[in-house]
C-alpha positions as CSV (number, residue, x, y, z in Angstrom):
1,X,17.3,-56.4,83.9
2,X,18.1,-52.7,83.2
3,X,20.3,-53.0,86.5
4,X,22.3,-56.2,86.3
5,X,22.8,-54.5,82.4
6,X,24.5,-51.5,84.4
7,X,26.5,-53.3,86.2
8,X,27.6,-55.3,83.2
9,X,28.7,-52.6,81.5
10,X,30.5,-51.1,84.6
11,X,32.5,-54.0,85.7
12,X,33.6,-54.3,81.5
13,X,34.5,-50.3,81.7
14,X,36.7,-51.1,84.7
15,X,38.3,-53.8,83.5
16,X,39.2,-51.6,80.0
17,X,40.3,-48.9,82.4
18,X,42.8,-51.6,84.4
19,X,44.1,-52.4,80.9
20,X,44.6,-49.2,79.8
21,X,46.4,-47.9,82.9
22,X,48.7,-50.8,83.4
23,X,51.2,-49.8,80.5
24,X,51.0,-46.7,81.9
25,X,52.1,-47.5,85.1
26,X,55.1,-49.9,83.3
27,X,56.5,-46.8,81.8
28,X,57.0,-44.8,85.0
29,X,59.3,-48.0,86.3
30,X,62.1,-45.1,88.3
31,X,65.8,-46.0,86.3
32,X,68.7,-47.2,87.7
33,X,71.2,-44.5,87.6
34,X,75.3,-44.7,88.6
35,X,76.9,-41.5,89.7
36,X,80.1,-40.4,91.0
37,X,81.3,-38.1,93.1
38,X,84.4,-36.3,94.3
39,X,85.2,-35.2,97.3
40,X,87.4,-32.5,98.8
41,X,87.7,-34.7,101.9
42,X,89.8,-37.5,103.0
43,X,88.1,-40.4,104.4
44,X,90.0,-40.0,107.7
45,X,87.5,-37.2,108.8
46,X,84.1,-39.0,109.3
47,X,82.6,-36.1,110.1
48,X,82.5,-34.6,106.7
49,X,83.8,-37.6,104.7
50,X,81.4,-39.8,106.7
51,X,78.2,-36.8,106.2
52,X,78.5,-37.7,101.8
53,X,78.4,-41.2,102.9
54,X,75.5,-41.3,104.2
55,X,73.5,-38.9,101.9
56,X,75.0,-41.7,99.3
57,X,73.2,-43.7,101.2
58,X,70.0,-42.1,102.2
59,X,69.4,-41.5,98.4
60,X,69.7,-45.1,97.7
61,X,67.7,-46.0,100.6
62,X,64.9,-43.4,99.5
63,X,65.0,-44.7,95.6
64,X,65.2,-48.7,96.5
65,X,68.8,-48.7,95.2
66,X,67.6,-47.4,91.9
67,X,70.0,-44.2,91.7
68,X,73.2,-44.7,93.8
69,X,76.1,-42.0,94.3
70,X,79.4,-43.5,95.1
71,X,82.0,-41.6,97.1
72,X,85.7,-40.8,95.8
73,X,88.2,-39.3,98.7
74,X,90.9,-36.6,97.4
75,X,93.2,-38.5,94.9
76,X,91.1,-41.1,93.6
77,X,89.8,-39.6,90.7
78,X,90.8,-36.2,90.6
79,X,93.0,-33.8,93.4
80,X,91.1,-32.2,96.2
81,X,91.2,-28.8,94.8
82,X,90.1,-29.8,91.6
83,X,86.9,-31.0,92.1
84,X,85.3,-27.7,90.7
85,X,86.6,-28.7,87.4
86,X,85.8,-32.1,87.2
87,X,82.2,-30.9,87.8
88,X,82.1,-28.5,85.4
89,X,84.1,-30.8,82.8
90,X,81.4,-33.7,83.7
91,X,84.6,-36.2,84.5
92,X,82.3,-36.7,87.7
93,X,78.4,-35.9,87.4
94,X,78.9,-34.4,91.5
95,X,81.4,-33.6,94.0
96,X,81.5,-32.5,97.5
97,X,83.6,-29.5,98.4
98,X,83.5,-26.1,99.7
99,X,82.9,-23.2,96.8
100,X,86.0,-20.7,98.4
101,X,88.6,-23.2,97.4
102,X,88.0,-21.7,94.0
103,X,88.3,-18.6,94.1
104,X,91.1,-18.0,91.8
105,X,88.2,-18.6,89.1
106,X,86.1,-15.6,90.5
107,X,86.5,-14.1,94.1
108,X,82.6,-14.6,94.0
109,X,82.9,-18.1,94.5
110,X,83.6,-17.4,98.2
111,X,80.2,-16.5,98.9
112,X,78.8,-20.1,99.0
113,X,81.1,-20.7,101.6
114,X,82.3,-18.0,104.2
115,X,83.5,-14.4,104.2
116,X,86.0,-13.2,106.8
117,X,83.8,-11.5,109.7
118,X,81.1,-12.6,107.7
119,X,77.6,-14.7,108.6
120,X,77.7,-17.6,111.3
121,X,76.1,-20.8,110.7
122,X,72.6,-20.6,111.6
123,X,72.3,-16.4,109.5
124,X,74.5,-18.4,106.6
125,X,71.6,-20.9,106.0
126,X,69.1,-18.0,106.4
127,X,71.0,-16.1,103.6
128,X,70.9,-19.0,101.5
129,X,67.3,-20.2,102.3
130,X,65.3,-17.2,102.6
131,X,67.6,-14.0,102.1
132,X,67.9,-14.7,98.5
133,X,71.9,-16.3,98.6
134,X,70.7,-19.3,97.1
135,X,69.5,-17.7,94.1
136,X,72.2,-15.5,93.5
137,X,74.7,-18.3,93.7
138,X,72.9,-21.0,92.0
139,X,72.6,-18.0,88.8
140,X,76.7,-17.5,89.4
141,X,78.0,-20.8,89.4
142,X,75.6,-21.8,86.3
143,X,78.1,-19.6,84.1
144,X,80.8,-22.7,85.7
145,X,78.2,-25.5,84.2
146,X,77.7,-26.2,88.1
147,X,74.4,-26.7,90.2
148,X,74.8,-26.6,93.9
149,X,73.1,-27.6,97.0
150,X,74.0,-26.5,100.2
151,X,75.5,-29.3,102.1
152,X,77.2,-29.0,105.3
153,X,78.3,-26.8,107.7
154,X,81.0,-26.9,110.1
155,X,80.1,-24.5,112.6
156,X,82.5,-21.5,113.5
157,X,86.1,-22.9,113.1
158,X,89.2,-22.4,115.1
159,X,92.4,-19.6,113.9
160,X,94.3,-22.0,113.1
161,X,97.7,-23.6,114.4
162,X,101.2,-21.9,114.8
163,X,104.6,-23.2,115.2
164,X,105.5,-19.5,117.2
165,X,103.2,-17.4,119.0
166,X,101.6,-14.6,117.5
167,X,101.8,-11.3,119.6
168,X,101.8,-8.3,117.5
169,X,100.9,-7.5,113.6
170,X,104.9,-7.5,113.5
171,X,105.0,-11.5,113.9
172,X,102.8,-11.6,110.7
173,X,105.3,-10.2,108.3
174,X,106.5,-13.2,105.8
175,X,104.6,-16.2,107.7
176,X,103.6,-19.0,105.8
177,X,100.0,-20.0,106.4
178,X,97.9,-23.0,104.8
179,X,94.3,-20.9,104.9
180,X,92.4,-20.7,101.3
181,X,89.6,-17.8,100.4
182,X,89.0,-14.2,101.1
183,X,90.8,-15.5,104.1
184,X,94.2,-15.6,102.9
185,X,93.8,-12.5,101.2
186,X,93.7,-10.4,104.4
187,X,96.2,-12.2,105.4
188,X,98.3,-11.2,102.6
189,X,97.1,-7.9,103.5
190,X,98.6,-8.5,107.1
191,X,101.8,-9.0,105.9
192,X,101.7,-13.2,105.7
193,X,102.3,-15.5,102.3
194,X,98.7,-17.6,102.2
195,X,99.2,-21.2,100.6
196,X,96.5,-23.1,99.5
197,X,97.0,-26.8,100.7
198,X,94.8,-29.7,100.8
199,X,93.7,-31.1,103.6
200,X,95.7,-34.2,103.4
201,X,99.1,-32.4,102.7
202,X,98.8,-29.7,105.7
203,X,100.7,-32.1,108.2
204,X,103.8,-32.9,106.0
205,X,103.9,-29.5,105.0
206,X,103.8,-28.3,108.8
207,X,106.5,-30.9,109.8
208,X,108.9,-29.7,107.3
209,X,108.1,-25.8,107.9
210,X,107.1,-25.7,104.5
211,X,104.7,-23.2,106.3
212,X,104.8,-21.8,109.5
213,X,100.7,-22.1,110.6
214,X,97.5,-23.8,109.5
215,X,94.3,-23.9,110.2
216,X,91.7,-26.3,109.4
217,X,88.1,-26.4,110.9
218,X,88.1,-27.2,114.4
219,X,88.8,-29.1,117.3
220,X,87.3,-32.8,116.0
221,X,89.2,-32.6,112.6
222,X,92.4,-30.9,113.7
223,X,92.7,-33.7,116.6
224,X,92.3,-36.2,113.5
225,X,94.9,-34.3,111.4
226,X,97.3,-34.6,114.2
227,X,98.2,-30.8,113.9
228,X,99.4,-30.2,117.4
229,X,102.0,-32.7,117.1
230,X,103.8,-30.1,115.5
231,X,102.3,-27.2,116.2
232,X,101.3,-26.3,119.7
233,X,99.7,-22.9,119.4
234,X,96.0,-23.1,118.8
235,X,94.2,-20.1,118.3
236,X,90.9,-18.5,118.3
237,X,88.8,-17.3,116.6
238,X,88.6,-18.0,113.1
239,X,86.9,-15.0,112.3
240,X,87.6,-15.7,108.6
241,X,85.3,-19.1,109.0
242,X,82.2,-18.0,111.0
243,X,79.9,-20.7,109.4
244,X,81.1,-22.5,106.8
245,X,79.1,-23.9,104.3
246,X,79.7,-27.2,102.3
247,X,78.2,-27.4,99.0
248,X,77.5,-30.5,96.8
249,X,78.0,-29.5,93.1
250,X,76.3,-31.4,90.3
251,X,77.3,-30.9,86.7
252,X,74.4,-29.1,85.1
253,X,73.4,-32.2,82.1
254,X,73.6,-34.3,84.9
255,X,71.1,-32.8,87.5
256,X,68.3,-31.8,84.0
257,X,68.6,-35.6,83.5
258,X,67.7,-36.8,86.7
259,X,63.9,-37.7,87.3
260,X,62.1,-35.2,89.5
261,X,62.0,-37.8,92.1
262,X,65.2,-38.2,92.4
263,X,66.3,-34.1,92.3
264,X,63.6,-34.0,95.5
265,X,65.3,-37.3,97.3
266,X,68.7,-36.1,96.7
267,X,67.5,-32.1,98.1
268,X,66.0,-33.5,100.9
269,X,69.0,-36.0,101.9
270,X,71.7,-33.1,101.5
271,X,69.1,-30.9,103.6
272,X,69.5,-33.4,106.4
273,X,73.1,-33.4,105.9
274,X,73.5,-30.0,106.7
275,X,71.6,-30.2,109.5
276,X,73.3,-33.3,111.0
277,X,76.7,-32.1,110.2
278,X,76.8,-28.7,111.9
279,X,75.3,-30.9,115.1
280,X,77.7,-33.5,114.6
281,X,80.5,-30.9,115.5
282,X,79.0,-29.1,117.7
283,X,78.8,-32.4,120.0
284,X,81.8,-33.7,119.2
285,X,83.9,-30.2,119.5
286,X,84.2,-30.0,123.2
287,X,85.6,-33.6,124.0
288,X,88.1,-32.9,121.0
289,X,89.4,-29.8,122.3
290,X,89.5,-31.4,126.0
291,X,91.8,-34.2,124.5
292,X,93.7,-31.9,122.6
293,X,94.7,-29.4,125.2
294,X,95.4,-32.7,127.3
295,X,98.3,-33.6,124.7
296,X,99.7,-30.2,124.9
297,X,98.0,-27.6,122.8
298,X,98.1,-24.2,124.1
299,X,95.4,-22.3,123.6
300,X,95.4,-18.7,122.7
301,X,93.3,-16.0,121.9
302,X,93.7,-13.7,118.6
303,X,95.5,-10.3,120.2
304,X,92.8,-7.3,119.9
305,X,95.4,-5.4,117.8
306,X,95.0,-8.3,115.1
307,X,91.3,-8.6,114.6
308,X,90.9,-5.3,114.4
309,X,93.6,-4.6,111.6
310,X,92.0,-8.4,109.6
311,X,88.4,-6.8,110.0
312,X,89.5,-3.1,108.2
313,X,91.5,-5.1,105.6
314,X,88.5,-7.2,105.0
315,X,86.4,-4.6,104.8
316,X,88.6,-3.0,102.5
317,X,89.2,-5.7,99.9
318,X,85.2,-6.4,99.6
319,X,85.5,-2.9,98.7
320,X,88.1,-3.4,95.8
321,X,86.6,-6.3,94.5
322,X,82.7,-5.2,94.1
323,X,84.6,-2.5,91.9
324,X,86.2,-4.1,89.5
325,X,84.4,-7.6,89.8
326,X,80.6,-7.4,88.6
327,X,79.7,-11.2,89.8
328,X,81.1,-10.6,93.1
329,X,79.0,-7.1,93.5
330,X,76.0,-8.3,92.8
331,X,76.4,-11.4,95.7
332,X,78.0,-8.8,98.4
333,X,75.3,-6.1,97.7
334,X,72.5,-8.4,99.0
335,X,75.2,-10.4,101.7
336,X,76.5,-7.2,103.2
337,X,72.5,-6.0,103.8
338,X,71.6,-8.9,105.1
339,X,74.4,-9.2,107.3
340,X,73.5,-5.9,108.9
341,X,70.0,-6.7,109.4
342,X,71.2,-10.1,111.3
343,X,73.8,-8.3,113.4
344,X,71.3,-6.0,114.8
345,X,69.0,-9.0,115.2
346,X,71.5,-11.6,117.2
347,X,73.1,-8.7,119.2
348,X,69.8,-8.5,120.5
349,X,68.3,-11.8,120.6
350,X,71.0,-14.1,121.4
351,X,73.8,-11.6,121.8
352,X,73.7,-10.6,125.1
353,X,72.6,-13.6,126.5
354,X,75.3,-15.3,125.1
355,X,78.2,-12.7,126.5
356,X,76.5,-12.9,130.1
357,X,76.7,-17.2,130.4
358,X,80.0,-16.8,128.6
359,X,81.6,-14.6,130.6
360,X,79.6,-16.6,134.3
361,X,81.4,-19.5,133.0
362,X,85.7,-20.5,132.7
363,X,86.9,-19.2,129.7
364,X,87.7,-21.6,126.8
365,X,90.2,-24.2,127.8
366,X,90.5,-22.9,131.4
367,X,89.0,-26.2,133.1
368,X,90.3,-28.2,130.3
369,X,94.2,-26.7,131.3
370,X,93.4,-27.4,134.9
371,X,92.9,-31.2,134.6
């Protein structure tokens, strides 16, 4: 008796327990949330167009449809260099775009980005991940109402197209070149006129010789642009864009209201982003530039005299800046050491290596000229 008395009573506590759980469980139903979000990039590049597409779509994949991010190209809701402030203004709760176009707002803004002779890809994320970038940014661009999340990178990007050949420091005096960042600042210092041009305006302004060179990111977008249509000099490298990063900027209300689900599905699907964007050009590069040196693009290496006067001037102006620019010091103090550290790492590791197959194999564009 005592027994089937125990079991009695356990069978009536679990169905109490059942009872009591299930509104629980009815209050945790995830919400259906509607976001927007601007990008930088026209939809004609499906590399980095088409990456924000399909984090839109991993996150609704990941949340059942419950929280959905809808894309916007340049133009549709706000102007591709103005996505920054339709972030911060909460016109748009996110918006992909890349943090140096902004730079007229604070020089630290670059950071998040690229820095002329600066980190490549791969020591980029490190920085960010693990050499404490992330944090520094993320504290930066809170003063802007802006979280971030790295997203994207392109991979070390071409110098850009020219309607004359460049042969001295002499041909840079007065040219007119799209390039936006610290990039066009030691530029400036070289002698040219930087313009800062959207991506969807660079061809027009090209045709017209509104400017005299452009550059853009590399051999799969430029193709896409149609840059050597008009401009047949393509040069290398773009030692202003080493490794790129993307970032995806969320208006701060926007990001403390999500769910903590949803922050970690929308982490994780812009963490696969980057890593499938950077390979998405670097397998895609190589045929591009084939085809593109096929339809006439010469290709043409940066003369020695050049770098070296951009790399002093770029030295120079970080110089400058971190004295009369507190935000922009306390980012460069902890970029520039870790930068050192990963020279001397990579000229070791991967360094050498890399110069010896290099150099046993044609130089870039060599076989390509041949066929």
């Amino acid at each position: 008796m005592q027994r089937r008395s125990f079991l009695k009573k356990a069978g009536s506590a679990g169905i109490a327990t059942v009872a009591i759980a299930a509104p629980a469980i009815a209050q945790t139903v995830a919400p259906e949330i509607r976001w927007r979000c601007a990008s930088s990039f026209p939809k004609a590049l499906d590399t980095i167009f088409g990456m924000s597409e399909f984090m839109s779509k991993r996150v609704s994949d990941a949340t059942g449809g419950k929280f959905q991010i809808r894309m916007f190209a340049p133009g549709e809701i706000v102007p591709a260099l103005q996505v920054a402030d339709a972030v911060q203004a909460g016109t748009v709760e996110c918006g992909h775009t890349a943090s140096y176009y902004y730079v007229g707002k604070n020089t630290a803004f670059a950071f998040e980005t690229t820095m002329p002779f600066g980190l490549n890809a791969r020591q980029h994320n490190a920085w960010l991940y693990f050499g404490g970038g992330k944090q520094l940014v993320s504290d930066f661009l809170r003063e802007y109402n802006i979280h971030t999340i790295t997203f994207g990178n392109t991979g070390a990007q071409m110098g850009g197209w020219f309607r004359k050949e460049i042969r001295t420091l002499a041909d840079m005096k007065g040219l007119k070149m799209r390039i936006p960042g610290f990039g066009g600042r030691v530029f400036a210092a070289l002698g040219a006129v930087p313009q800062n041009i959207a991506a969807g305006e660079i061809y027009q302004a090209l045709e017209r010789g509104t400017i005299d060179a452009a550059e853009w990111v590399g051999p799969q977008d430029d193709e896409k642009l149609g840059f050597f249509k008009v401009a047949k000099n393509y040069y290398y490298p773009g030692w202003w864009e080493p490794g790129p990063g993307l970032s995806l900027y969320i208006n701060i209300k926007a990001w403390e209201a999500l769910p903590a689900e949803y922050k970690a599905v929308l982490e994780a699907a812009c963490a696969e982003g980057n890593i499938r964007l950077l390979a998405d050009y670097d397998n895609k590069n190589p045929a591009a530039l084939q085809r593109l040196v096929n339809q006439g693009a010469v290709l043409r290496a940066y003369p020695r005299d050049i770098m070296q006067a951009a790399f002093k001037a770029a030295e120079q102006i970080y110089a400058e800046e971190a004295e009369k620019n507190p935000a922009f010091k306390k980012i460069y103090d902890n970029w520039r050491a870790f930068r050192t550290d990963q020279y001397r790492w990579f000229r070791v590791g991967e360094g050498t290596f890399e110069q010896f197959m290099y150099g046993s194999l044609s130089s870039p564009g060599a076989s390509a000229a041949k066929k």
